[in-house]
C-alpha positions as CSV (number, residue, x, y, z in Angstrom):
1,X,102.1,104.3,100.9
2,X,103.8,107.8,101.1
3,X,103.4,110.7,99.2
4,X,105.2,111.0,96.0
5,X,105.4,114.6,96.6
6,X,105.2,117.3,99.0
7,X,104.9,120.8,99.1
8,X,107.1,123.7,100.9
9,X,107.1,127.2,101.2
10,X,109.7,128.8,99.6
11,X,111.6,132.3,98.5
12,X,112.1,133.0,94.8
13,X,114.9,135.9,94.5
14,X,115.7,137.1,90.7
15,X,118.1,139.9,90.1
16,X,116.3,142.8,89.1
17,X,112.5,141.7,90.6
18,X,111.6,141.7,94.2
19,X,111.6,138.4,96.1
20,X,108.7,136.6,96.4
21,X,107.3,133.8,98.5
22,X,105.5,131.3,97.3
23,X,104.5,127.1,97.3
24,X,107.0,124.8,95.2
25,X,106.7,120.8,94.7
26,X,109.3,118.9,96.1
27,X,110.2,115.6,95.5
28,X,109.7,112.9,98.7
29,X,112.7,111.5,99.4
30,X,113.0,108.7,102.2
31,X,114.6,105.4,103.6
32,X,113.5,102.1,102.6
33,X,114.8,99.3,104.2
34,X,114.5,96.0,102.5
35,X,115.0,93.1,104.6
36,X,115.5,89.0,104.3
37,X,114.2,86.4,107.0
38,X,113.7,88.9,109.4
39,X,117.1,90.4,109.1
40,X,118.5,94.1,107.6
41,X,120.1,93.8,103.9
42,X,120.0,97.1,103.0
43,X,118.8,100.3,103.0
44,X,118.3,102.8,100.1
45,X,116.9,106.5,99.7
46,X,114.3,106.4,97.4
47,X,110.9,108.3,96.0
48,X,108.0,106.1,97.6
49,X,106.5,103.9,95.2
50,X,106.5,100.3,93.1
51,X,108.7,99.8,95.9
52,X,108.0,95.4,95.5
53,X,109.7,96.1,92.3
54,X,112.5,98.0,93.6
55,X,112.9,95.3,95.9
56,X,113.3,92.7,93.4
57,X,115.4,94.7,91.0
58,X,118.0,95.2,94.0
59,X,117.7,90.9,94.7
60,X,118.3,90.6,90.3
61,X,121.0,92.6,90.2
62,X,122.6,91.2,93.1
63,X,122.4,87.8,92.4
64,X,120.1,86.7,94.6
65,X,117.3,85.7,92.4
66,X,116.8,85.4,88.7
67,X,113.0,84.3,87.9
68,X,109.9,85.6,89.6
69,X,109.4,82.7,91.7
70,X,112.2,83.1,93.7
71,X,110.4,86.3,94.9
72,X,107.8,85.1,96.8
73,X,106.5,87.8,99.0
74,X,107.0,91.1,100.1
75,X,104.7,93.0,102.6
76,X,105.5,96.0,104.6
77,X,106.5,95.8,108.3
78,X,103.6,96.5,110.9
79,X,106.6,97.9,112.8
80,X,107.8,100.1,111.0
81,X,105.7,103.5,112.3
82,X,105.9,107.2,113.1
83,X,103.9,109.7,114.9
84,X,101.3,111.1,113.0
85,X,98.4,114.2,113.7
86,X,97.3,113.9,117.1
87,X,100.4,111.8,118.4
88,X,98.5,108.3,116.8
89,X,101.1,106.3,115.4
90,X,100.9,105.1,111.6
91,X,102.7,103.1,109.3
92,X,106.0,104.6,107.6
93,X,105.8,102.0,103.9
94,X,109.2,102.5,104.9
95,X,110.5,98.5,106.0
96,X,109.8,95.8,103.6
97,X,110.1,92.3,104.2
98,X,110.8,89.8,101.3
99,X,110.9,85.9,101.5
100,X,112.7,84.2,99.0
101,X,112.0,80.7,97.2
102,X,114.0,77.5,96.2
103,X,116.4,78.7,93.8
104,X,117.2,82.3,95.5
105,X,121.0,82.5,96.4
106,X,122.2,83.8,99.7
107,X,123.0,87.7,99.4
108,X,126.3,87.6,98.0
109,X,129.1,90.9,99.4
110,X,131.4,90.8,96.1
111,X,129.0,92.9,93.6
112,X,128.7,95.2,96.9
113,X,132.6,95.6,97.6
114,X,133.3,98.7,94.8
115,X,136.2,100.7,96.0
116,X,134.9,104.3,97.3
117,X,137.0,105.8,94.4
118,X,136.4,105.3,91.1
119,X,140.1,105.3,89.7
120,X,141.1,101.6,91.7
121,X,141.3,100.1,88.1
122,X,142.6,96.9,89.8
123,X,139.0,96.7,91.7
124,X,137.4,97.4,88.6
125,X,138.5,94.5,87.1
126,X,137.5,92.6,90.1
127,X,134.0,93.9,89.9
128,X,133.7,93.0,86.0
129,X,135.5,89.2,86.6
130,X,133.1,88.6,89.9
131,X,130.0,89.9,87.9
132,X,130.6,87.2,84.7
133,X,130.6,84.8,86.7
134,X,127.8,85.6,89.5
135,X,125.4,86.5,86.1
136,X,122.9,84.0,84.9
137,X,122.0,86.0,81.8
138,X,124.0,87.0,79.0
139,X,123.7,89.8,76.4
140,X,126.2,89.7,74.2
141,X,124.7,86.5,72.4
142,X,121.4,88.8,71.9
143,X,121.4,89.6,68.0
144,X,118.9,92.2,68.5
145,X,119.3,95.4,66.0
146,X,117.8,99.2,66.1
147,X,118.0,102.0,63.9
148,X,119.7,105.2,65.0
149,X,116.6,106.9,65.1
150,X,114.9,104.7,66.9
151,X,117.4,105.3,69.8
152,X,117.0,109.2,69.0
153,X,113.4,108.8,69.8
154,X,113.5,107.1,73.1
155,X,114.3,109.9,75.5
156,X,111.4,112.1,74.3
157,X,109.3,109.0,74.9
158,X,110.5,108.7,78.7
159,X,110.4,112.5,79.5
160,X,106.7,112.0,78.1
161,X,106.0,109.3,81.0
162,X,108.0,111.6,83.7
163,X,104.5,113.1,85.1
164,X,106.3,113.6,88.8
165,X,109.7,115.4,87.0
166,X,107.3,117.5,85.2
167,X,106.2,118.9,88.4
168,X,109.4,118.7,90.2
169,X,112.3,118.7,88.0
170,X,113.5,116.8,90.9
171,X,113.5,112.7,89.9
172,X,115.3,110.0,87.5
173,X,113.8,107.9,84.8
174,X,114.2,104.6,83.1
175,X,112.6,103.0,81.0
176,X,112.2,99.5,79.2
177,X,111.3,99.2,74.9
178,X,110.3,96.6,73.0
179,X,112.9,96.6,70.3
180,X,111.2,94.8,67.3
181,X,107.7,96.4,67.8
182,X,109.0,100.3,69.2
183,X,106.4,99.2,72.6
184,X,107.4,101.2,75.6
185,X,106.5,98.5,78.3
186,X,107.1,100.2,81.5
187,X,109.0,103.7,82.6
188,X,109.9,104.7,86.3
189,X,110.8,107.7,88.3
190,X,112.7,107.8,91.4
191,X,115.1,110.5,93.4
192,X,117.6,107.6,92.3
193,X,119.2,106.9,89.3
194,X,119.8,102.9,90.6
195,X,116.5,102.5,92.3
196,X,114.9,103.9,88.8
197,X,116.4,101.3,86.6
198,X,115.8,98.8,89.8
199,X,112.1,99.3,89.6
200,X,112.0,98.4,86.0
201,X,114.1,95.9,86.2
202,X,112.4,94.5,89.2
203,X,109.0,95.0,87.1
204,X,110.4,92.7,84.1
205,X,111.6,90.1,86.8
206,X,108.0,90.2,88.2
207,X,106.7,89.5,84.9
208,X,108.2,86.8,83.7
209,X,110.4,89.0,81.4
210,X,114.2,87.6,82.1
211,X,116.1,87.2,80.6
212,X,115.4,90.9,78.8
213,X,116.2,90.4,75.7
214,X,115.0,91.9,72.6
215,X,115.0,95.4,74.3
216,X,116.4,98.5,74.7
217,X,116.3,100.0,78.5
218,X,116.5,104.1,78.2
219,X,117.7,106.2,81.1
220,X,117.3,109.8,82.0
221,X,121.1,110.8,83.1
222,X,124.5,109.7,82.9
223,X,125.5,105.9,82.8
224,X,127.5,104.4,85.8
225,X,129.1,101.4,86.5
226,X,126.3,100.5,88.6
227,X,123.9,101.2,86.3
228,X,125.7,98.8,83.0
229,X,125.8,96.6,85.9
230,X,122.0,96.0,86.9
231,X,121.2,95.6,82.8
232,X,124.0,92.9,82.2
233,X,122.6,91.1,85.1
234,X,118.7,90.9,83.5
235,X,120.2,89.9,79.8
236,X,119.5,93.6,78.8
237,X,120.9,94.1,75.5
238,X,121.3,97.9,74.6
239,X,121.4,100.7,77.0
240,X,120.9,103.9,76.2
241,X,121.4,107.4,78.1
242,X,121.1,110.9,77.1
243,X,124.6,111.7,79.0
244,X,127.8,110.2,79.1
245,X,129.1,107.1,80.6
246,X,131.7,106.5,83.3
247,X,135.2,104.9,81.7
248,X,134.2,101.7,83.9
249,X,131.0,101.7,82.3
250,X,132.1,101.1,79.4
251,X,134.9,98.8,80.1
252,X,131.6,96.4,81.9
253,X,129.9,97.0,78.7
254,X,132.5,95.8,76.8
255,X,133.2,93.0,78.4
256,X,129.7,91.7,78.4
257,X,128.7,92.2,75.0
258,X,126.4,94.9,76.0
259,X,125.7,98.0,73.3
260,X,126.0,101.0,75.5
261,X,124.9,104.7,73.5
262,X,125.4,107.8,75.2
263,X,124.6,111.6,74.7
264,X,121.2,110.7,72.8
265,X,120.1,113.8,71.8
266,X,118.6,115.6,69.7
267,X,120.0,114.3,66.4
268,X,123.1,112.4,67.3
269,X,124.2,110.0,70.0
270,X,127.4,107.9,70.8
271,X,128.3,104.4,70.9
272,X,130.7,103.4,73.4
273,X,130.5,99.5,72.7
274,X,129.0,96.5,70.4
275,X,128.3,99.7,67.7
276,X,126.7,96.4,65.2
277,X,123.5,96.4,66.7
278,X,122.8,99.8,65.5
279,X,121.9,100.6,62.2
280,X,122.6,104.0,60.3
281,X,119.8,103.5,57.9
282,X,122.0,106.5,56.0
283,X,125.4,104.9,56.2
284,X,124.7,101.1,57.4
285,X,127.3,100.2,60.0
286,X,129.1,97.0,59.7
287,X,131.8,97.4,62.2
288,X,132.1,94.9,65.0
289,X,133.5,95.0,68.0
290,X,134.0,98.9,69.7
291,X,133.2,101.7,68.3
292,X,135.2,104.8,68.1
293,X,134.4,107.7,70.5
């Protein structure tokens, strides 16, 4: 496996102080290319690691699987190699090779085909109607509830777990809680935002976890389309970030019952959708439906 981090040489200039030279960690950054039946299906920049659960994240949130049997092996390509000290030649971790069981679906193009801009709001309401119906899991039937300070607590709880950020400030994090017992049951970094909540969503689908329900799934940055996207697909119920969503985001949300918070932080956050499955222990909140921004 690669390393998780590397270190460089570099120049530090403040204004008033002289310049100094000194060694900084760095966040490893490189390809991995996942592949089905012998044959390329993608290929993603990510931060070397748990990368059998990245793997199967990508498959869940693409349709191609929904249950850990359908993932039946992944091993790294002999292949797959670079020059190392002395010209010998060693294994990149860099190509992965997954076969697929009875039940796994043939990769499907339409979850892939997002405009390149985000303001097509005619292929955004493509990408919602072609998701509801390629999803085996739904959320919005989930009648989980939180407090508000539950939620409040969360992103402390995953910076606590971020042991590469802390010496890079360089890598995303999501996590996955246990909503009726508070239990954080996993939390990954990656240079990613999508191959983050990939690898914990791949980890719950490798545990027999889906549908996710009963959970909230915490992320370090803002909330994309992408991102709503891979938690309606695993049943996820509440997602919460400590930044703001994207307008799509929310529309997804919306649309699939999901309870999406943003800007948790500190002693407020925001609820862009499904507002009923979080309780203000101060003033209880009875609304349904969408809450007001």
């Amino acid at each position: 496996m690669g390393r998780i981090t590397d270190r460089r040489r570099v120049t530090r200039i403040r204004r008033g102080r002289a310049p100094d030279t000194r060694a900084d960690v760095l966040t490893v950054e490189e390809p991995l290319e996942i592949r089905l039946a012998g044959a390329p299906l993608t290929v993603t920049m990510r931060t070397p690691g748990h990368d059998v659960e990245l793997a199967a994240g990508f498959l869940l949130a693409e349709g191609v699987i929904d249950a850990a049997e359908q993932f039946v092996t992944a091993r790294y390509c002999a292949g797959a190699v670079a020059s190392g000290p002395g010209g010998t030649e060693q294994n990149t971790y860099n190509v992965l090779e997954v076969a697929l069981g009875p039940g796994a679906r043939p990769p499907a193009t339409a979850l892939r085909n997002f405009a390149t801009t985000s303001s097509c709001g005619v292929c955004g309401t493509a990408q919602i109607e072609a998701l509801e119906s390629a999803s085996s899991f739904d959320p919005a039937d989930d009648d989980v509830r939180v407090g508000a300070d539950f939620l409040l607590e969360l992103p402390e709880r995953l910076r606590e777990r971020q042991e590469v950020f802390a010496r890079t400030g360089g890598l995303h994090a999501a996590a996955l809680f246990d909503a009726d017992s508070g239990e954080l049951l996993v939390a990954r970094e990656d240079v990613g935002r999508h191959n983050a909540v990939d690898k914990v969503l791949g980890w719950a689908c490798l545990q027999g976890r889906l549908p996710v329900r009963r959970s909230v799934m915490q992320v370090s940055g803002r909330t994309s389309f992408e991102l709503v996207q891979k938690a309606a697909m695993a049943g996820v119920p509440i997602l919460s970030a400590v930044s703001a969503p994207s307008s799509l985001a929310v529309d997804l949300a919306a649309a699939r019952g999901l309870t999406l918070a943003g800007f948790v932080r500190g002693d407020s956050l925001v609820l862009y959708s499904r507002p009923d499955r979080v309780i203000d222990e101060e003033h209880r909140n009875t609304d349904d439906g969408e809450g007001e921004t």
